[in-house]
C-alpha positions, 0 to 999 in steps of 0.5 A: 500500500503507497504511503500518504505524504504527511504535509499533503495531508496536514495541508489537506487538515489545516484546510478544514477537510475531514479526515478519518483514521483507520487502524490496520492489523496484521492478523498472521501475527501470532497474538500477544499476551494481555500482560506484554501489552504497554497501557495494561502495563502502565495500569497494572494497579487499576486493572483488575487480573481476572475479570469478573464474569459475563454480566448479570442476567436483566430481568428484562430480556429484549428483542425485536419480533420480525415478519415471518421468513424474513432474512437478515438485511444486510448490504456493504455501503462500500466495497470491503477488504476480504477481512472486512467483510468477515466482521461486518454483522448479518444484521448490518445497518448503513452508518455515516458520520455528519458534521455537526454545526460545532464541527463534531462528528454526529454517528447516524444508523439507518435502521430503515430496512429493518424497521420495514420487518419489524412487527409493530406492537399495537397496544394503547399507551398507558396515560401518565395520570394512571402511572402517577396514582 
């Protein structure tokens, strides 16, 4: 993969353009131990050494009842690397980034293909006088 010229680049940024930053990793690399990682390290008194557990189960489980026979929705917004495409859910949603007015990055999901098999629930709404005795 060809390097990005680093002044191209800061010129690009002080110009007010919008620039995102992807992380690569080798995944043929063996796996390192949690502890030779340098921030577990750092914050070796903090961390605990054993986690402890799954969480609890809620009282409330949720889920979302669907048309029957309806397959997972799901479609790539863009082309994907092979190793992309191996952790994108079947269950995938459109997601896009939209500047704000104060310049900060606002994370917007369309769930619009799966609100359309969506069973909708049709129960009355309680009114809130009746909550509140």
């Amino acid at each position: 993969m060809p390097g990005v010229q680093t002044n191209l680049v800061e010129g690009l940024l002080v110009k007010g353009e919008d620039a995102y930053l992807a992380y690569i990793m080798d995944s043929s690399e063996p796996r390192k131990d949690i502890s030779q990682v340098l921030i577990v390290k750092v914050f070796s008194d903090v961390l605990p050494r054993e986690l402890p557990g799954m969480s609890p189960d809620r009282e409330v489980e949720f889920f979302l009842e669907l048309e029957p026979s309806t397959v997972p929705i799901s479609y790539a917004p863009c082309r994907m690397a092979p190793l992309e495409l191996k952790d994108v859910s079947y269950w995938g949603a459109s997601i896009l980034f939209v500047k704000k007015k104060d310049g900060t990055l606002c994370l917007c999901i369309d769930y619009s293909q799966l609100n359309k098999v969506t069973v909708k629930n049709k129960y009355q709404l309680p009114r809130i006088e009746d909550l509140q005795n």
